[in-house]
N, C-alpha and C positions, 0 to 999 in steps of 0.2 A: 243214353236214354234219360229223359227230363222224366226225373221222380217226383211223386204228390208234393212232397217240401218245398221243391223251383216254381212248382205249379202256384204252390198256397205264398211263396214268396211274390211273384210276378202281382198276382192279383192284391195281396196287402197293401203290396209300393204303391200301386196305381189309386187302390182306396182310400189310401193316405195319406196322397199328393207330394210325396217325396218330390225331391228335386223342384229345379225351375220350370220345369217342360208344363206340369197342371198348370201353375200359375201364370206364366205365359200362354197358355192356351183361354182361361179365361178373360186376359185382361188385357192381350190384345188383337184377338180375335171375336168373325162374330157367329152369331147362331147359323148353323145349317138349315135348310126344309127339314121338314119331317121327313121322315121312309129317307135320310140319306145314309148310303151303305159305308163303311169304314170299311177296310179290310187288307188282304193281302190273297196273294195270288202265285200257283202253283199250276206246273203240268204233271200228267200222268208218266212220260218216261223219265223226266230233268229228274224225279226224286222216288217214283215207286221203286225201282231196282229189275233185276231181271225179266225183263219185256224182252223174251227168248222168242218172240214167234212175231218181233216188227223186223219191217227192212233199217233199222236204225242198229238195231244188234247185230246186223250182220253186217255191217258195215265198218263199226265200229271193231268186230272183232273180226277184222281180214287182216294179211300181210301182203300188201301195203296198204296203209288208210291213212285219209287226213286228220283223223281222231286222235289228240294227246294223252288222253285215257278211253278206257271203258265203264260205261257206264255200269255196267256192274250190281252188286247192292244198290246203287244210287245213296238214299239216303234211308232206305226199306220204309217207306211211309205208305208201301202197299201193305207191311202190316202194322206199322205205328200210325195208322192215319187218326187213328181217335187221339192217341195224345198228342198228334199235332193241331187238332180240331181245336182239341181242350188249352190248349195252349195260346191259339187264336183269341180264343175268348177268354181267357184269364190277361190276356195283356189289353184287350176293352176294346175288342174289333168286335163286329154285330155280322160281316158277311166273310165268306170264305170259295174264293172262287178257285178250280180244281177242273183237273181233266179224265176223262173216261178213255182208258185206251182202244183201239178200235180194235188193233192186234189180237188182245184179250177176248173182249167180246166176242168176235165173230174169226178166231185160226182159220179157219178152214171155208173157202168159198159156201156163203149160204148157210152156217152150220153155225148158230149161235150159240155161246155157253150158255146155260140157266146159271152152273155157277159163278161167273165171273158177275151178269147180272145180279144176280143176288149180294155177290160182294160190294158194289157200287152203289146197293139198295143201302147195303149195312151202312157206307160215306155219308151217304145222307141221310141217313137217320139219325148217327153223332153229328150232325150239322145241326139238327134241328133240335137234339138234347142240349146243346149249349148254344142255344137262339142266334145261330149264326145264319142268314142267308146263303145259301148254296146257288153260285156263279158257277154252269158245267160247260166245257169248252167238248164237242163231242169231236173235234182232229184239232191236235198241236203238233203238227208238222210231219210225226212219224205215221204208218200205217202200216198194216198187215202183209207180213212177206208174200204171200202169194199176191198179194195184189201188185205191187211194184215188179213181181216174178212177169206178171200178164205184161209188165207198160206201163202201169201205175197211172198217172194224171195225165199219159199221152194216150189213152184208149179211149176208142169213141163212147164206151157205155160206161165210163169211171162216173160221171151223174148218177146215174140210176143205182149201182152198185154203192154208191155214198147214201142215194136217198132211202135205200132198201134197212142201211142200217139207221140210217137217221128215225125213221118210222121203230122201226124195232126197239130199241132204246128207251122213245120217248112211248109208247104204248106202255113196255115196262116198270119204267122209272120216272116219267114227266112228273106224275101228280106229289111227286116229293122234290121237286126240283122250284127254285125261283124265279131264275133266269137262262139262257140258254146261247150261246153261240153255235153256230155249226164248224168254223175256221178260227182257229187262232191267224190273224195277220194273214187275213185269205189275200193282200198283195205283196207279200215277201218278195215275192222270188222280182217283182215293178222296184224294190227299194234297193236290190244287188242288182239291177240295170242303172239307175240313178246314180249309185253310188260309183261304179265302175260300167259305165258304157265299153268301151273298151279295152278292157282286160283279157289278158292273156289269159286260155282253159291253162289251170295248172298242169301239168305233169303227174304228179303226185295224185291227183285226183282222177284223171283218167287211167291211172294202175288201179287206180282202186276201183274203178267202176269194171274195169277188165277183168279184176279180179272176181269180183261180184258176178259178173258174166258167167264165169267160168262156176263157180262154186253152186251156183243154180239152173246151171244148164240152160238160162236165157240169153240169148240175144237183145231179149227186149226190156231187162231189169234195167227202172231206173227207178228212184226215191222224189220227192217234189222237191227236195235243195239240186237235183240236177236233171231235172224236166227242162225241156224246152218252154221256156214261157210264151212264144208264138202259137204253142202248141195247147199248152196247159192252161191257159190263161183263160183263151173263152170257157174250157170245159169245167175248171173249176166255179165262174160264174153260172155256170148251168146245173153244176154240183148243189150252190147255195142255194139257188131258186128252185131246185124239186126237193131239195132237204128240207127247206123253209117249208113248205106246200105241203109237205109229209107229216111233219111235225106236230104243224097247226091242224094238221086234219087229227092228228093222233092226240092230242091236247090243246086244244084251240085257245085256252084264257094261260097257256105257258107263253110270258115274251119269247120272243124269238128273233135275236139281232145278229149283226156282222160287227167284228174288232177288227178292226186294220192299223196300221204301220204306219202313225201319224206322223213324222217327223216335221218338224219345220223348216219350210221351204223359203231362203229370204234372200231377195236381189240383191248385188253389188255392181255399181254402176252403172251406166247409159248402155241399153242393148241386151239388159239380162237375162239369160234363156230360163229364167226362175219359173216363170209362166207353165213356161212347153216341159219344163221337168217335174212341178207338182199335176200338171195333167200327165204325165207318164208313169210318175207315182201310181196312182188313183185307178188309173186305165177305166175301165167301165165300169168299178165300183160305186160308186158313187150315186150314177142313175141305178142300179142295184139295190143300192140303200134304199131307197127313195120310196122303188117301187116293194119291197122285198124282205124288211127289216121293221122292227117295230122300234130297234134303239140302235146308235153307236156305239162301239165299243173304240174308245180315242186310246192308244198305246203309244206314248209319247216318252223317247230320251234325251234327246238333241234335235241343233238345227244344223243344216245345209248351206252354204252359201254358194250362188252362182255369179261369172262375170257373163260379157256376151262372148265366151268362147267353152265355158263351161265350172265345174267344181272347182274353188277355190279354198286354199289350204283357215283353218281358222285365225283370226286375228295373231297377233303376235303379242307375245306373250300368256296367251289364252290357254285356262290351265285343262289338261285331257284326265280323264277318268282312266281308270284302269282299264279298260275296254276298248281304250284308243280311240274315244271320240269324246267332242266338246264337252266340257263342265256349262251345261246352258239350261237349269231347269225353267228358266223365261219360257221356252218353247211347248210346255204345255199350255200355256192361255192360247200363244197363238193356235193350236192346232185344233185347242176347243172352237176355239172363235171359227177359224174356217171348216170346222164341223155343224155349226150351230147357221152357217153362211150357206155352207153349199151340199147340204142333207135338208136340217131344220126336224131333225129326231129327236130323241129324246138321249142326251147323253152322260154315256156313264164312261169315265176314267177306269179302264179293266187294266190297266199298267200302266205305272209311271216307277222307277227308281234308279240306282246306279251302282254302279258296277264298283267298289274299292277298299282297299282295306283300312280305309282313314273314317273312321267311324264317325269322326265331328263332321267329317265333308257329308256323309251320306245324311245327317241331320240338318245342315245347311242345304243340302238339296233338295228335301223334302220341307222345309220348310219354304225355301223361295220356288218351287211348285204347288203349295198350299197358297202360298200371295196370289198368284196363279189364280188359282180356282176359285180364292174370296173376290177378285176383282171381276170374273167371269159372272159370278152369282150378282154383286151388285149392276150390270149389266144387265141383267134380268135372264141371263142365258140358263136353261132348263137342266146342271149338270146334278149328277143323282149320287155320284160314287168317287172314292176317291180310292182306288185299289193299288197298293205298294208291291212292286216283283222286287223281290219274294218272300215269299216268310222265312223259308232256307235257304241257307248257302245251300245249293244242288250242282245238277250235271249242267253246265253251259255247253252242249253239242261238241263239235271242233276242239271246242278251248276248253275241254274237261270241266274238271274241277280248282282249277287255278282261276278265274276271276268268282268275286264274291258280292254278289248282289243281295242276300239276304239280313235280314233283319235279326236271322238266328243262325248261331256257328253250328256246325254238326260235325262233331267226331266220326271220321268212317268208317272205323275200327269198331270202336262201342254203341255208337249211333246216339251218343248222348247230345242233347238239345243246348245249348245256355243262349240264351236272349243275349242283345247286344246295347249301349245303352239307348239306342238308337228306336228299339223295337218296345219301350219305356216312353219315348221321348211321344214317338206317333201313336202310341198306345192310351196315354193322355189325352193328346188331341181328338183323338176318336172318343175317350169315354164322356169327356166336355162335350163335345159336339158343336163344334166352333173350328171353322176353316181359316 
C-alpha cells in the first residue's frame, strides 16, 4: 500500500523538478491547448480484484483455461481506488480514465445494484477531489455471467440489453462523469482477424470453452474474446448506437465517444493488401464514428506490416517489447492522422504504452509517442489527451500478471504501490504541459 510519505514524496520530486525529465519537458517541448487531459488509464477487472459475477472469472478459474493466473485480488483498487486516484494526481496527471464493471452493476438480468452504483459514485467523487477528469469506459471486454450464460454478443437483443444498462448508469452517475465511452476497443475481436486470418482454434481454448459449457449448463455461453465476429460484430455496432442514443438522452451535454484498436497499418511493397486489412481492421466503425460519437478514442501500440500476400514478420533486427510486438511508438502519429483523415472527431489518445520490464525503454517510448503528438498538434490536428496504459502493473487477461505495462509496481501480497522512474518522468511532462 503507497503510504501519505510516497504520496508527499512523488508530488515534492515533481515540484521541485528533480531530475532531467522537468527540464526537458520545458526546454524541449511546446505548450499543449488548454483543457489538454494528461493521464493514465485503467480497467475495472485488470485491477479491482474479485469480479466473482463476470464470465471473465469464470473462465479464468476453470480446469482447463487459457489463463496463466487468476485474476484474483487483482490489484484491490476496488477498495484502494482513492489512493490510486490520489496518486495520479500527486505524480501531475489532471485526468484519470477507469472502467465501471457491468457484472457488478447489474448481477442479475434487470436487477441493478444501488450499492455498487453508489460505489462508482464514491470513484468519482475522489476524481474530482484531486481535480482529476474522470474518463469512464462503461465495457472493457468482460461482462456479466449471465449475460454470456444467454450467448452473450451472439444474441439478437445483446443491443438493447447493453443500452438498458448504458441509460441506467449514466441517469445515475453521468453528471459526475467528464467523458464517456461505451467499448473499450469496440473492434478487438477485427484486430485478432488481422493479425491471424488463419489460425488454427486452439485446443486448449475450446476445453475451456467446453468446460464453461458444462459448468453453466449453457450450450450457448460464450464471452466477446470468443464470439463469432460475423456474428458479433454488426450487434455490437448496434450495441454502440442505442447506448450512444441512451446516454445522451439520459445526459445530453456528457461527451459520448467510441476507442478503438488503432494499430498502424503500413504497406510493404508492390501489391500490398494494407488497404483491404485497415478497412478489415475498422469494419463499419468508422461510418459509426461519424455518425454516432462525439470524439475518438485512438489506442495505439504498434504497427503492422503487409506484402501482397499478407503479414510480414518486423524488419530485422527490429527490437520487440515484452508483449511480443514491435518497439514502434512512431505509430501513434500515424493512427492519429488516419483518425483525424477518415472520422475528422475530435481526438483523444485513451491508450498508448508498453508492455516491459526495462524501464528506460518504456520512457524512450513514451517519449518518441510524445514526438508523436507534438508533430500531430503542430499539424493543426485537434488531439485533446494523451493517456498512458497503465498506471499499474495489473491483470493482462491470458498472460496474467507477467507482462508489465505500468507506470507503477504493485506488490500482490501487500498491494503496496511504488512509482517507477518512468511514472516521475511522464508525470513532469504532464505537470509542464508541454508535448
Amino acid at each position: 500500500m503507497m503510504d501519505r510519505r510516497t504520496l508527499m514524496g512523488a508530488a515534492a520530486a515533481l515540484s521541485a523538478g528533480t531530475g532531467s525529465a522537468r527540464a526537458t519537458a520545458h526546454e524541449r517541448r511546446r505548450p499543449v491547448p488548454p483543457g489538454f487531459l494528461w493521464g493514465t488509464a485503467i480497467s475495472a477487472h485488470q485491477s479491482e480484484g474479485n469480479n466473482t459475477n463476470s464470465d471473465t472469472w469464470l473462465l479464468e478459474n476453470l480446469t482447463p483455461t487459457v489463463y496463466k493466473d487468476r485474476s484474483g485480488d487483482a490489484c484491490d483498487s476496488y477498495h484502494r481506488f482513492a489512493e490510486d486516484i490520489a496518486l495520479n494526481a500527486a505524480l501531475g496527471f489532471n485526468c484519470y480514465r477507469f472502467g465501471i464493471e457491468w457484472a457488478r452493476i447489474e448481477p442479475s438480468p434487470g436487477k441493478f445494484s444501488i450499492a455498487e452504483l453508489d460505489h462508482y459514485a464514491r470513484v468519482l467523487e475522489a476524481c474530482h477531489a484531486h481535480g482529476q477528469t474522470p474518463v469512464v469506459t462503461f465495457n472493457h471486454f468482460s461482462a456479466p455471467l449471465w449475460f454470456s450464460v444467454r450467448g452473450g454478443w451472439e444474441q439478437a437483443d445483446a443491443p438493447d440489453l447493453f443500452a438498458r444498462y448504458g441509460a441506467k448508469v449514466t441517469e445515475r452517475l453521468g453528471h459526475l462523469m467528464g467523458m464517456a465511452t461505451t467499448f473499450n476497443e469496440a473492434n478487438v475481436q477485427l484486430l485478432v482477424q488481422v493479425m491471424a486470418p488463419a489460425a488454427p482454434s486452439s485446443p486448449l481454448r475450446a476445453q475451456m470453452l467446453a468446460a464453461a459449457r458444462r459448468a453453466t449448463g449453457s450450450e450457448r455461453f460464450t464471452a466477446l474474446a470468443y464470439a463469432d465476429p460475423e456474428i458479433s460484430q454488426p450487434l455490437l455496432l448496434e450495441a454502440h448506437r442505442k447506448a450512444y442514443l441512451a446516454m445522451k438522452a439520459a445526459r445530453s451535454g456528457l461527451p459520448v465517444g467510441i476507442s478503438l484498436t488503432t494499430q498502424a497499418i503500413e504497406p510493404v511493397g508492390p501489391g500490398s493488401i494494407a488497404p483491404a486489412m485497415e478497412a478489415k481492421l475498422y469494419g463499419g466503425w468508422v461510418e459509426m464514428a461519424k455518425s454516432h460519437s462525439d470524439f475518438t478514442g485512438v489506442q495505439t501500440y504498434t504497427r503492422f506490416r503487409f506484402d501482397a500476400h499478407g503479414m510480414v514478420a518486423p524488419p530485422a533486427g527490429a527490437e520487440l517489447t515484452a508483449a511480443g510486438y514491435e518497439f514502434y511508438p512512431q505509430a501513434l502519429a500515424e493512427t492519429i492522422r488516419w483518425a483525424h483523415r477518415a472520422i475528422g472527431k475530435p481526438i483523444y489518445v485513451t491508450e498508448s504504452g508498453i508492455g516491459t520490464d526495462d524501464d528506460r525503454r518504456r520512457i524512450d517510448y513514451i517519449d518518441q509517442a510524445l514526438d508523436g503528438v507534438r508533430a500531430c498538434l503542430d499539424e493543426g490536428i485537434p488531439v485533446h489527451s494523451y493517456l498512458y496504459w497503465s498506471l499499474l502493473d495489473n491483470f493482462e487477461w491470458a498472460q496474467g500478471f507477467s507482462k508489465h505495462f505500468g507506470l507503477v509496481a504493485v506488490d500482490l501480497e501487500t498491494f503496496r504501490r511504488t512509482p517507477k522512474p518512468s511514472a516521475y518522468h511522464l508525470g513532469a511532462i504532464a505537470k509542464a504541459g508541454r508535448a
